[in-house]
N, C-alpha and C positions, 0 to 999 in steps of 0.2 A: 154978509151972509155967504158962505160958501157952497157951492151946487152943488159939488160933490156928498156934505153932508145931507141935503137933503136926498138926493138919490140913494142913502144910506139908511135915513129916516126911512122911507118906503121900503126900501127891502127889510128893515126889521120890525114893520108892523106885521109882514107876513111873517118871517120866521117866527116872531116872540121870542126870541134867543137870544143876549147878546152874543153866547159862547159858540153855538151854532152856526150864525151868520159869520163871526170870526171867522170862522174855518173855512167858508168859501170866499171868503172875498180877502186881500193883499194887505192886510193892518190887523196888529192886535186889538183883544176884547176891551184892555185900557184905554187905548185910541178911538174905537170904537165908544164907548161911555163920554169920551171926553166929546167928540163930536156932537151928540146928542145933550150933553150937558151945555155944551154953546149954544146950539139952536135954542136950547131952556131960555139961556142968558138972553141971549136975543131978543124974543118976545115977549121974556119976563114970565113964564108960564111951564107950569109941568107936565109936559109933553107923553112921559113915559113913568107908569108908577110901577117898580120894581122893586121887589123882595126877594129874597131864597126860596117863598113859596109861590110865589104869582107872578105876572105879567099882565098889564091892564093899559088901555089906554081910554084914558081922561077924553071929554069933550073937548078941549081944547088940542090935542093932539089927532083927534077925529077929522075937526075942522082943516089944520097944517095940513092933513094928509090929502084932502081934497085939492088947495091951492097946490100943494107939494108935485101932485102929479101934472095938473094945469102949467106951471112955469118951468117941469124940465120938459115936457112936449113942447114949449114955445121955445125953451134955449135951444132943444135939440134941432128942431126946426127951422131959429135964427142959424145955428151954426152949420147945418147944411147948405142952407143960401146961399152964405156967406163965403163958402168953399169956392163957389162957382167962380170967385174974383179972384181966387189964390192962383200965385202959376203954379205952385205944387201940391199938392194936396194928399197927407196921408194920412191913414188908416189902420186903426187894428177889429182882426176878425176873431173872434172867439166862439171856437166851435168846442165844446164838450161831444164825449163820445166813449163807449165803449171800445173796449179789446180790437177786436178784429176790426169793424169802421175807423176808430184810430189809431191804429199802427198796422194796418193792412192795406186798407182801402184808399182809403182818403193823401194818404202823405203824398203821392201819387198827384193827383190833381190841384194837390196846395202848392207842390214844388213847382210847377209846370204853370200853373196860376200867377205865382210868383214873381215866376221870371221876364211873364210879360207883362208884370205889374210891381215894379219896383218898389212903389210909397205904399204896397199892402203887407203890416204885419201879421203873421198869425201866433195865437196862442190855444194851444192844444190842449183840455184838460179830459184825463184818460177816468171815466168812471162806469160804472155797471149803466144796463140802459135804461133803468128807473131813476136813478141818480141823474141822468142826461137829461132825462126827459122836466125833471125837478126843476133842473139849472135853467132849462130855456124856460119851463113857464116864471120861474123867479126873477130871468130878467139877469141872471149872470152869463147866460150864454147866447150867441148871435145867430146860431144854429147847432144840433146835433145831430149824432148819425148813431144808431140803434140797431141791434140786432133781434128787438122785441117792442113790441107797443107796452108790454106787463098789460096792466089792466085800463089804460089809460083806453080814451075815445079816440079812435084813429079820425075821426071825422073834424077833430079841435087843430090837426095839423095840415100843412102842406108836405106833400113827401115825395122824395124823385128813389126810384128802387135802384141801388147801385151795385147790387149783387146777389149770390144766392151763395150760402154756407151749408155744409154739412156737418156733422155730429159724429166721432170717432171714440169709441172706447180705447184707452192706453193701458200700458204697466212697461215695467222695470224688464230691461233689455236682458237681464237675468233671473226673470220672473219662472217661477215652477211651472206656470201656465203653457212655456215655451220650449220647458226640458227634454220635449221629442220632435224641435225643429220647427212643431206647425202653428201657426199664430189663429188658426181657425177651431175655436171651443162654440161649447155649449152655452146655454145662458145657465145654465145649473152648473157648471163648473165652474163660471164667475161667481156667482153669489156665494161661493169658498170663503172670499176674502175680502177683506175692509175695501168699502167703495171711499172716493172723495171727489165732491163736487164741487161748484160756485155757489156763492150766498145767497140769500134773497136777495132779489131786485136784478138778480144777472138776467137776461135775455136767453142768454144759451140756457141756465137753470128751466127757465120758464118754457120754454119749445121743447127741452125735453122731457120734465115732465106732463106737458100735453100729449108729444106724438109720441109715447116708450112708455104705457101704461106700465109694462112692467117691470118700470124701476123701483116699485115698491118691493121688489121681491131683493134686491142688492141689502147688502149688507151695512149701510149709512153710517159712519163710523167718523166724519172729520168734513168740514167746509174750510174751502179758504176763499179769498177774495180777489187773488192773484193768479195768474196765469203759470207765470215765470216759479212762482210759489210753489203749484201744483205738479208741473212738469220737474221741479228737484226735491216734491217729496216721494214722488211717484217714483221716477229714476233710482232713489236710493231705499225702498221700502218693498212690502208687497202689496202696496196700495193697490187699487186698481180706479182710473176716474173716465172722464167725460169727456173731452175737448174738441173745439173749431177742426175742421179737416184741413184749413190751411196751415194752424199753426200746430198742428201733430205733426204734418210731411216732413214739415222745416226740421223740429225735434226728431224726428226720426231719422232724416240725415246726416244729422249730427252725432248720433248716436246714442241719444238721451233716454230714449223711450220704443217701445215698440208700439203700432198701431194691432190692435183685434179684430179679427173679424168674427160677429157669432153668425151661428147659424142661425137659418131659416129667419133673419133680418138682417138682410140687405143693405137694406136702410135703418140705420138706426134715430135719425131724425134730419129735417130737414127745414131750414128757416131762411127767410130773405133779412137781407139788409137794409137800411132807410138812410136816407137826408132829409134832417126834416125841419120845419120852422112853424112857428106859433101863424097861426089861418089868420087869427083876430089881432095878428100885431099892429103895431105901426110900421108906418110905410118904410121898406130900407133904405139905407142910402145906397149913393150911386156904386159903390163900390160891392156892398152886400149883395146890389140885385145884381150887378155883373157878374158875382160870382157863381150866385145860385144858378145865373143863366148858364153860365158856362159848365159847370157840372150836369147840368139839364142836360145839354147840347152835347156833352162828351160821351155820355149814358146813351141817348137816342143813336150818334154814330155808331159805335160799339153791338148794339141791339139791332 
């Protein structure tokens, strides 16, 4: 019996998906099937009843999932022990994270992390902060870092605040808005022209529509899901969208995009950052809670 399948078994009685689960985790949906078709073999028993219209799991698969989760807590926990004897010991961290947390923030404290920590690998996966927050409670991620709770219970996490973001309206470095030098309009002469935002689940989506009630008055005409996306529809269109104030500047220096200012809002939103990890997990390893300490402790200097 391989452990790997079972820890696979348990992630897809929550998905219910083989096709789903596929897509987060490193094997196809046929590899997938086939693992699960072993476990069948194994215990001579049909674990998972599946059709094109359902997903069901059998008492016999109720039961596996109960031991399932009992004997990867005890392997994982034999194989922490058992570290303690290794003279080397490595490590991968897998942190999920949105935009700005993972390619802003964070690369920062992994590379530096890193360096005084040789046997730690990381792997970064870049998703909206609903998707993050998905991944940690699923058990594919070892931490994320989020620029929103969305709707989630802030009180299910541990969170260290590792920064504070703002909200900049953009458009096209050639944009009409701009055709008398001054980048400071109205909000009635943006809602002109086609808005474009981030998708559900994005974080920056969700802070601003809470703090900018009136973005219902914008002209909502295209979503994407990319950053990099938005900033080269934007550039070459008469789009007009929303983005991070860090990575507008960036864009802006570059030449890609110009930043707006409207009037009589300042502020056009304003939202914190998180590092955060499941309150009710199991205990980290040595290496996880070094790390979290050390981002702790890098925040508290800095603060």
């Amino acid at each position: 019996m391989n452990i790997e399948y079972l820890r696979n078994f348990i992630k897809l009685t929550q998905y219910k998906s083989f096709s789903e689960l596929a897509k987060d985790i490193p094997i196809s949906q046929s590899t997938l099937s086939h693992q699960i078709s072993q476990l069948e073999k194994d215990f001579g028993v049909l674990l998972i009843e599946r059709t094109t219209k359902k997903f069901e799991i059998p008492e016999a698969g109720i039961i596996l999932l109960g031991y399932a989760k009992k004997i990867i807590n005890l392997y994982d926990s034999c194989e922490q022990e058992l570290s303690k004897f290794s003279e080397q010991k490595f490590e991968e961290i897998v942190i999920s994270a949105s935009s700005i947390p993972g390619s802003h923030v964070l690369p920062k404290f992994i590379t530096d992390f890193r360096n005084e920590n040789p046997n730690v690998d990381f792997k970064i996966l870049i998703n909206n902060s609903q998707n993050s927050i998905e991944n940690l409670k699923k058990g594919l991620a070892d931490f994320s870092g989020i620029g929103s709770f969305i709707n989630y219970d802030k009180d299910e996490f541990d969170y260290i605040h590792i920064g504070t973001d703002k909200l900049s309206f953009i458009c096209s470095p050639d944009h009409d808005l701009l055709k008398d030098g001054n980048n400071v309009i109205t909000l009635d002469e943006l809602t002109k022209y086609p808005f474009l935002w981030r998708e559900h689940g994005s974080g920056m989506r969700d802070t601003f529509k809470r703090q900018f009630p009136d973005y219902e008055k914008l002209n909502i005409k295209l979503e994407m899901n990319d950053n990099d996306s938005i900033i080269t529809a934007v550039s070459e269109s008469n789009y007009i969208s929303i983005m991070s104030e860090m990575m507008a500047n960036k864009a802006e220096k570059a030449g890609l995009i110009k930043i707006l200012k409207i009037k009589n809002h300042p502020i056009i939103a304003k939202r914190h950052l998180y590092f955060i990890k499941l309150k009710e997990a199991k205990e980290l390893s040595e290496f996880k809670k070094k790390f979290w300490n050390y981002i702790n402790e890098k925040i508290k200097k800095k603060n």
